[in-house]
C-alpha positions in Angstrom: -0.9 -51.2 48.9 2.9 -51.0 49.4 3.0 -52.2 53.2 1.0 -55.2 51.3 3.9 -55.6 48.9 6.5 -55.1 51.6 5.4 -58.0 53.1 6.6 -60.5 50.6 10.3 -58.7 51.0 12.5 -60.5 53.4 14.1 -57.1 55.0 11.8 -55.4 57.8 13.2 -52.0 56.8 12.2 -50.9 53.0 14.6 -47.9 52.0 12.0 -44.9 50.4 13.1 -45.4 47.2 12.3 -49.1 47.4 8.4 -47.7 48.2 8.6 -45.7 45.3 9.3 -48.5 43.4 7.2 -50.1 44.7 4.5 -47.7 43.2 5.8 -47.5 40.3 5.4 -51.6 39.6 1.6 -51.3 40.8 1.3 -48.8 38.1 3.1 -50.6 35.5 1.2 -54.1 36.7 -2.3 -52.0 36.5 -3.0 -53.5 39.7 -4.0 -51.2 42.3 -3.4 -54.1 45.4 -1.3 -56.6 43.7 -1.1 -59.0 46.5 -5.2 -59.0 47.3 -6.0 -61.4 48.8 -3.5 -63.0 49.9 -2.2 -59.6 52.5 -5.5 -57.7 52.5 -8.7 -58.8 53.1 -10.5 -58.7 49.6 -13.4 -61.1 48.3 -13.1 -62.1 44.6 -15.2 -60.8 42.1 -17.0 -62.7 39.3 -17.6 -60.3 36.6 -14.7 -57.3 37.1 -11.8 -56.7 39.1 -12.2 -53.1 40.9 -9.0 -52.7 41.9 -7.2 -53.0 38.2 -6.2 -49.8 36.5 -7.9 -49.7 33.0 -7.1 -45.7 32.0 -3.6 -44.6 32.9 -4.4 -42.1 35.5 -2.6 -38.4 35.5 -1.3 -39.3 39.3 -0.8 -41.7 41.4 0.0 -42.2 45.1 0.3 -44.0 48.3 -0.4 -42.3 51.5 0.7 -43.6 55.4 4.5 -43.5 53.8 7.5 -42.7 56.0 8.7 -40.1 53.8 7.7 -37.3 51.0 8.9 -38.9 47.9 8.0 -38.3 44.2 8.9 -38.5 40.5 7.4 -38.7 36.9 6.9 -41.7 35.6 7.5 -41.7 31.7 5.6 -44.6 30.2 5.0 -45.3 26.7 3.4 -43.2 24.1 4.3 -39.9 25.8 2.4 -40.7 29.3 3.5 -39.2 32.1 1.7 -39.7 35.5 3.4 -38.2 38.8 4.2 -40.9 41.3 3.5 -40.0 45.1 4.7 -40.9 48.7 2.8 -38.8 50.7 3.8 -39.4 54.8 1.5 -39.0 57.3 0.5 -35.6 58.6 0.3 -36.9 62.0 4.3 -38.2 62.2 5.7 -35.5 59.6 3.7 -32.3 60.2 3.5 -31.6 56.9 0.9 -31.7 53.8 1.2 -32.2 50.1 0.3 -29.6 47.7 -0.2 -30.6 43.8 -1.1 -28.5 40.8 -3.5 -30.2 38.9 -3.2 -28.4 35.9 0.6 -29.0 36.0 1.3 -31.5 38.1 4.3 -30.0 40.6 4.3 -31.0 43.9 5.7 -29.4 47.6 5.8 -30.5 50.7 4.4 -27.9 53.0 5.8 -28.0 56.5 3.2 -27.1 59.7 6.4 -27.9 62.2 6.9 -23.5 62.9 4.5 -21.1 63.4 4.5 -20.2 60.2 3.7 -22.7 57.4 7.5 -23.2 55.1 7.1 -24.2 51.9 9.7 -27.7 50.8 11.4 -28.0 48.0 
């Protein structure tokens, strides 16, 4: 969804907090892939979009990003969903660990021996 975006941008290199961003207009948009189908291959449908967001959900994310970013989004009427840019664990050695009753996140690193917590 955001390397989609990104490639309407004219700069090759997107700073993280662009991606966030980024995220953060897909959830204000309610579209989960804003630029389908013109970047990602996508038939239309004829009764219902699938990929537009109807219910604000409690989180939302991107995975594949470069970096471990996040923040709350504060939208109206009191909602607040928690945005995520989760990297992959293959280039950052590290996972992503949310509570889902409270929504905090860390970043747990798997790059020693022993597992370090990230905050």
């Amino acid at each position: 969804m955001i390397q989609a975006v990104i490639c309407y941008h004219n700069n090759l290199y997107i700073h993280v907090c662009f991606r966030r961003q980024i995220l953060e207009n897909c959830l204000k948009w309610s579209a989960i892939t804003p630029t389908c189908s013109d970047t990602l291959s996508c038939y239309p449908y004829v009764k219902n979009d699938p990929f537009i967001i109807t219910d604000t959900p409690h989180v939302f994310f991107a995975g594949n990003q470069p970096t471990f970013e996040t923040r709350v989004f504060h939208g109206s009427n009191d909602i607040q969903v928690r945005l995520l840019c989760i990297p992959s664990f293959a280039q950052s050695n590290s996972c992503i660990a949310l509570n889902l009753s409270t929504r905090e996140c860390y970043e747990i690193s798997f790059q020693n021996e022993t597992p370090q917590l990230i905050q």
